[in-house]
C-alpha positions as CSV (number, residue, x, y, z in Angstrom):
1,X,21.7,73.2,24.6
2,X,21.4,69.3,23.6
3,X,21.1,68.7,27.3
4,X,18.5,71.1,27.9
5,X,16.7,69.5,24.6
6,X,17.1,66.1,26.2
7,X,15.6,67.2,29.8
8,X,12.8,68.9,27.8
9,X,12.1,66.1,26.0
10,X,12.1,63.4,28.8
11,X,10.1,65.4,31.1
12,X,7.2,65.6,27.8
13,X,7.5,62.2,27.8
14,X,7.0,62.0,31.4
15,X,4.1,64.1,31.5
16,X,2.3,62.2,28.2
17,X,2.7,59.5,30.3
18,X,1.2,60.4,33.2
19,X,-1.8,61.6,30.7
20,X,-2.4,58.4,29.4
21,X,-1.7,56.4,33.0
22,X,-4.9,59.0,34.1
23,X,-6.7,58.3,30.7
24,X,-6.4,54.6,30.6
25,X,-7.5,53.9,34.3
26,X,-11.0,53.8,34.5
27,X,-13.1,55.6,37.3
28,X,-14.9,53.9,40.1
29,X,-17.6,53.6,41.7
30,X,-17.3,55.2,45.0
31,X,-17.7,52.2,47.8
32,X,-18.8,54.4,50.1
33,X,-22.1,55.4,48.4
34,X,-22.9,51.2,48.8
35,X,-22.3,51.6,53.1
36,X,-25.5,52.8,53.8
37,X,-27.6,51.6,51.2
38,X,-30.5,49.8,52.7
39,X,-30.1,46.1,52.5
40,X,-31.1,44.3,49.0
41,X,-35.2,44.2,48.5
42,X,-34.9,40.9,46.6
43,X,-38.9,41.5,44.7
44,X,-37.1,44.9,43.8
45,X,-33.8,43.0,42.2
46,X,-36.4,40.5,40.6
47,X,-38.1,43.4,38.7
48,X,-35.0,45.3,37.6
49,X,-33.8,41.5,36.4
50,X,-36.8,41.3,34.1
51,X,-36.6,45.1,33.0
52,X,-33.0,44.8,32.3
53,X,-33.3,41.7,30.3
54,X,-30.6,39.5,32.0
55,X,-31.3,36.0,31.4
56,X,-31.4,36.8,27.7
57,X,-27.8,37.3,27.1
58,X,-26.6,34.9,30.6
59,X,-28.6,32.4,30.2
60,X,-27.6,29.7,28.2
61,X,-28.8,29.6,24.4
62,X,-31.6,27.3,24.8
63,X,-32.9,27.2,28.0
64,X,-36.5,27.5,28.7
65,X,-38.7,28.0,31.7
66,X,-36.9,27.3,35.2
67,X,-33.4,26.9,33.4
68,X,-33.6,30.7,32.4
69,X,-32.3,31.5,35.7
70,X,-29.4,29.9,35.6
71,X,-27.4,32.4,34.2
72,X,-24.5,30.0,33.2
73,X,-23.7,32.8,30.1
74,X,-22.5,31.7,27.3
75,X,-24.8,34.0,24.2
76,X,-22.7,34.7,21.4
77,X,-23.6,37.8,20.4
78,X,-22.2,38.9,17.0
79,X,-21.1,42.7,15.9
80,X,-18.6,44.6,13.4
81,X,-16.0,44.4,15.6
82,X,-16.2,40.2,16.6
83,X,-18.0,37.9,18.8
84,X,-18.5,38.4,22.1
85,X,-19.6,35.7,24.4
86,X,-22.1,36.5,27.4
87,X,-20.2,35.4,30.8
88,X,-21.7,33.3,33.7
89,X,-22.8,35.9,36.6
90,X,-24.2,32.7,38.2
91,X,-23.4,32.7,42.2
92,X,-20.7,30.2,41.9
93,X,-18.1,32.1,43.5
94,X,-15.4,30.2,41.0
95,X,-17.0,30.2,37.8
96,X,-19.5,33.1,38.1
97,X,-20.1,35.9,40.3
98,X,-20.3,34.8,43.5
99,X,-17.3,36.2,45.2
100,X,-17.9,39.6,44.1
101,X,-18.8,42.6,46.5
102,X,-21.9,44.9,45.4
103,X,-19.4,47.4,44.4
104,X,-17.7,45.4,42.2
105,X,-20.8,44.3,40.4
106,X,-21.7,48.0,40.6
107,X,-18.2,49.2,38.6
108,X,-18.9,46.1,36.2
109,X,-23.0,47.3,35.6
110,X,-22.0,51.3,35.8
111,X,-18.8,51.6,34.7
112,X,-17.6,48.8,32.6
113,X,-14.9,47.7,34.7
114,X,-14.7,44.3,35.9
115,X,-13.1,43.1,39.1
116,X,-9.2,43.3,37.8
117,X,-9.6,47.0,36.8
118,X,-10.2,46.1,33.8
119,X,-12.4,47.8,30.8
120,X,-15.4,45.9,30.0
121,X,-17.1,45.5,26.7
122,X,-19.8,47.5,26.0
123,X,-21.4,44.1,24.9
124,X,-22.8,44.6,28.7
125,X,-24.8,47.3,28.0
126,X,-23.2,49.6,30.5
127,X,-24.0,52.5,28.6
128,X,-27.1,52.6,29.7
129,X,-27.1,50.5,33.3
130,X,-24.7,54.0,34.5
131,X,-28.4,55.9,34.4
132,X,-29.4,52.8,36.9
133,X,-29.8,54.2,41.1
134,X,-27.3,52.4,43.5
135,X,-30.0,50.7,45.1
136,X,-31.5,49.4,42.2
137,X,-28.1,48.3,41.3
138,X,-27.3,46.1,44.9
139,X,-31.3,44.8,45.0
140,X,-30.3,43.5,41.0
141,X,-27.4,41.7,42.7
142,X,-28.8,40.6,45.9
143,X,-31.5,38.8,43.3
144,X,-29.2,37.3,41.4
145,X,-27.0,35.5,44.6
146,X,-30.6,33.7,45.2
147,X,-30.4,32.0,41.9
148,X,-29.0,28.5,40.8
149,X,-25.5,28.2,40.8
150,X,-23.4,26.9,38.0
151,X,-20.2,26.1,36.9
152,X,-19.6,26.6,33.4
153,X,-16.8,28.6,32.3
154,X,-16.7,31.3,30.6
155,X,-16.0,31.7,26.7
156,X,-13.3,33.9,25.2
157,X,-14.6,36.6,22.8
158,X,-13.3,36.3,19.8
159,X,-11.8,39.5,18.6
160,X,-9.3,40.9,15.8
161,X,-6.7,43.6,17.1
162,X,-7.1,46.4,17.7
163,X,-10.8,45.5,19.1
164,X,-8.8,42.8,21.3
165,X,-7.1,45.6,23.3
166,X,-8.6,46.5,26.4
167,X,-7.1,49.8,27.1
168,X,-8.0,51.4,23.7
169,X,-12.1,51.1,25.4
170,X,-10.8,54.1,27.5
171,X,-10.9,56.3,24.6
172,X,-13.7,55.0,23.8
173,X,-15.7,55.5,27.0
174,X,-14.5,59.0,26.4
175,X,-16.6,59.6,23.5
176,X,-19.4,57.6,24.5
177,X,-19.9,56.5,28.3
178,X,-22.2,59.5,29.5
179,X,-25.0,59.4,32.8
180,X,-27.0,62.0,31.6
181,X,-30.4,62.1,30.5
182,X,-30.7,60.8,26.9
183,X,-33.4,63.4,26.1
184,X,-34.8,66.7,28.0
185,X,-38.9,66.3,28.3
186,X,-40.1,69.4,29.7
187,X,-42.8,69.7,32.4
188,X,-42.6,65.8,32.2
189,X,-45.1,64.0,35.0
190,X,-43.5,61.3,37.5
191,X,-44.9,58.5,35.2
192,X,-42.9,59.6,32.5
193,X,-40.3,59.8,34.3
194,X,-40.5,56.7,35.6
195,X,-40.4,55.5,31.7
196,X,-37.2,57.2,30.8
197,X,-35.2,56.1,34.2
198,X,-36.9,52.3,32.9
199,X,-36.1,53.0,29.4
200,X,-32.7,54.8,29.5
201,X,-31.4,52.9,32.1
202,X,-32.1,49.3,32.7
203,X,-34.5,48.6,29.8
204,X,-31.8,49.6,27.6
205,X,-34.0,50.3,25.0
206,X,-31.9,52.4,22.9
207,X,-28.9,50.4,23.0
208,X,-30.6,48.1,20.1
209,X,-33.3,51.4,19.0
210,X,-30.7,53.9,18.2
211,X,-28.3,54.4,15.6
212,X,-24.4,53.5,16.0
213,X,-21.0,55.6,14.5
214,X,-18.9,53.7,13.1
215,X,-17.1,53.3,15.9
216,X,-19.8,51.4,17.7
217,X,-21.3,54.4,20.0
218,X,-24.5,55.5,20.3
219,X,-25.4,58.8,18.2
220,X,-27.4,60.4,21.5
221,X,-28.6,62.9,18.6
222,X,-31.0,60.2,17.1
223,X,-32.3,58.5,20.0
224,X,-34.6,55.6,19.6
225,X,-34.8,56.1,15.5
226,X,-34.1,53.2,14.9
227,X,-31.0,51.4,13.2
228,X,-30.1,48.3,11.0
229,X,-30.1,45.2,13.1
230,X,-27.1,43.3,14.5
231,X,-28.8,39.9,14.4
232,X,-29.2,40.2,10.9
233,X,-30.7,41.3,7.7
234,X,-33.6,44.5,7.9
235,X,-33.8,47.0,11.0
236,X,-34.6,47.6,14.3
237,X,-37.4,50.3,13.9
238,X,-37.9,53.7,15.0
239,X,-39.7,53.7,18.1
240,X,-40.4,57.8,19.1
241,X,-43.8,59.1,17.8
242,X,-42.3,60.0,14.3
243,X,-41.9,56.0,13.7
244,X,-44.6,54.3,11.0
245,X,-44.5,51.3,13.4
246,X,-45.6,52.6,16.7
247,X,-45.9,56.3,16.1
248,X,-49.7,56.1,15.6
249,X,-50.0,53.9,18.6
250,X,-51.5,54.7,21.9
251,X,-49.8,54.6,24.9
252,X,-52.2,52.1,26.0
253,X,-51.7,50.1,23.2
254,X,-47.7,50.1,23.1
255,X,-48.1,48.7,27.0
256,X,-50.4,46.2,25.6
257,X,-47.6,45.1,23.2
258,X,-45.3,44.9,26.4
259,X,-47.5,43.0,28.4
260,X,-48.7,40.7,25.6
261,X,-46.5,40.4,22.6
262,X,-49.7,41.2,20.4
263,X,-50.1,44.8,18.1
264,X,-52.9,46.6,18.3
265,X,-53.6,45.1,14.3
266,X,-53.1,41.6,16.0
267,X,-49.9,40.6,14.9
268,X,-47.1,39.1,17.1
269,X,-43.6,40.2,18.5
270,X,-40.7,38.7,16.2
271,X,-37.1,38.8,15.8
272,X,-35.2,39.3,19.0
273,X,-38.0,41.6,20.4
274,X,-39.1,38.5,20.9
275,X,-37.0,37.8,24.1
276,X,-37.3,41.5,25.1
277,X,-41.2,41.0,25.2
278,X,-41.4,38.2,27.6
279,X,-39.4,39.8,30.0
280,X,-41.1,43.2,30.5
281,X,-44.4,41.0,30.4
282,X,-42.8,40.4,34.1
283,X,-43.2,43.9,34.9
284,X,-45.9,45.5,36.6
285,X,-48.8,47.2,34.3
286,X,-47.5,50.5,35.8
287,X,-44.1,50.3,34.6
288,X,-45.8,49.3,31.3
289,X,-47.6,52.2,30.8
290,X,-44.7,54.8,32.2
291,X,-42.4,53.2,29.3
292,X,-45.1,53.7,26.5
293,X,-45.9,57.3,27.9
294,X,-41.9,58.0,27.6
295,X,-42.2,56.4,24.2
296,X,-45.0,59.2,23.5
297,X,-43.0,61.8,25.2
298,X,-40.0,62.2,23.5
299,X,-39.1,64.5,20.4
300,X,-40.1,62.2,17.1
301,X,-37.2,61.4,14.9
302,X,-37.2,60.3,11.2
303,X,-35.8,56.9,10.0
C-alpha cells in the first residue's frame, strides 16, 4: 500500500510538473505567418512608430528633434511594482536590436517574450501591440532598422521579489494578455474601426486611460474611464463620451486636439499627454478623425 501511495504520489508530481513546464512557457508567434508577408513598407512602419509612441519611452530622456530617433532607451518609467527602464531597440546588432529576425521582434511586440524565451514586462505595452496586424508589426520593424544606431547599454529594472521573477508573468498573462476586441460597437463604419484597431492596438490608449487591479492588469470592464496617474499626483481622465473632459467634445474637435495639442476652450496638452500629442500630430488627419469617432463610439463609462 505505501508503494502504491509513493507511485501515486510521484506520478502527481510528475504531472503538476508538466502543468506548470506548459504554463510557464510562453506561446509564440508562428514564423510562418511572417514567410509571405510582403516586404516592409518603410512610410507604413514610420506611421505605426508615431501612433505607437516609440521614441517616447526609447529614446533617451532628453532628446529633442533629430535625436528622438535614436532609440538608445534608457526611460525610467516608475510603477507599484519598481522601476523599469526602457531598453535600446536601436539597430546596433550588440547593444540594441539589430540582430533580431521580424519574428522575434514580433513575439517581443505581441507576446511579451523576448529573444531568450523569456517573459517580458508589460512595461512594453504588449497588451495592446497583440491587437497590432503582422504586417503592421514587420513594416514597424523594417522602420526602425533605418534609424541611427547606438550603443548604449541597457539599464537593469529595478525590482523587489516576487516582481523580479520572470516566470510568475506567466500567470499573469493568464489573467490579462487577451487579442480580442476591447469593446463590441455594433454596426460600426470602417472609420471607426480604423479608430479602435489605432486605439486598442498601437495607440495604446487604454494602457494609461483605463483603470488597473491591483495586480497591475487592465480592468477590460472599465475601458478608457480613466484612472489615477503613474507619473504622479491627480488622474489620467476618462476619455469615452461619459467623461466631463472630452465627453461634450466633437469628434472634430478631439482630432483637433490630436493634430494640435490645443482644446476646443484653447487650452494646451499637459502632463505626459504631452509626448503622446506630438506624436499622433505625425499621423495623417484621417487616422485622427477615425480615433476621435472610436472615442465617440464606444459605451460611456463613469469616473
Amino acid at each position: 500500500m505505501k508503494k502504491l501511495t509513493a507511485f501515486i504520489l510521484i506520478i502527481a508530481a510528475v504531472l503538476t510538473g508538466a502543468a506548470f513546464a506548459v504554463v510557464l512557457t510562453p506561446p509564440q508567434v508562428d514564423n510562418t505567418a511572417f514567410i509571405d508577408l510582403p516586404a516592409p513598407d518603410i512610410k507604413n512602419g514610420q506611421q505605426m512608430f508615431w501612433a505607437g509612441g516609440c521614441a517616447g519611452c526609447h529614446a533617451a530622456p532628453v532628446a529633442t528633434g533629430d535625436q528622438r530617433l535614436v532609440l538608445s532607451g534608457g526611460l525610467a518609467i516608475k510603477s507599484d511594482f519598481g522601476t523599469f527602464h526602457a531598453p535600446n531597440i536601436s539597430p546596433d546588432p550588440q547593444a540594441g536590436i539589430g540582430a533580431w529576425s521580424v519574428p522575434e521582434f514580433a513575439n517581443a511586440v505581441k507576446k511579451g517574450i523576448g529573444p531568450d524565451g523569456e517573459n517580458l514586462y508589460p512595461s512594453l505595452p504588449y497588451t495592446s501591440y497583440v491587437r497590432m496586424t503582422n504586417q503592421d508589426v514587420k513594416d514597424l520593424f523594417g522602420y526602425i532598422m533605418t534609424l541611427p544606431e547606438s550603443s548604449q547599454p541597457d539599464k537593469p529594472h529595478d525590482l523587489a521579489f516576487p516582481f523580479s521573477f520572470r516566470p510568475a508573468l506567466a500567470f499573469w498573462k493568464e489573467l490579462y494578455f487577451s487579442d480580442q476586441p476591447r469593446v463590441e460597437i455594433s454596426g460600426a463604419s470602417a472609420q471607426v474601426e480604423r479608430g479602435q484597431y489605432l486605439v486598442e492596438g498601437p495607440g495604446h490608449c487604454g494602457e494609461c486611460h483605463t483603470p488597473r487591479t491591483r495586480l497591475g492588469g487592465p480592468e477590460y470592464d472599465r475601458w478608457l474611464a480613466g484612472g489615477p496617474n503613474p507619473d504622479g499626483p491627480g488622474m489620467v481622465p476618462n476619455i469615452t463620451p461619459g467623461s466631463t473632459f472630452i465627453g461634450s467634445w466633437s469628434a472634430s474637435e478631439i482630432a483637433d486636439y490630436l493634430e494640435t495639442g490645443f482644446t476646443p476652450e484653447y487650452d494646451v496638452v499637459g502632463g505626459s499627454m504631452v509626448e503622446v500629442q506630438k506624436n499622433l500630430a505625425h499621423l495623417p488627419r484621417s487616422d485622427l478623425e477615425a480615433i476621435a469617432a472610436y472615442l465617440k463610439a464606444v459605451p460611456a463609462r463613469q469616473n
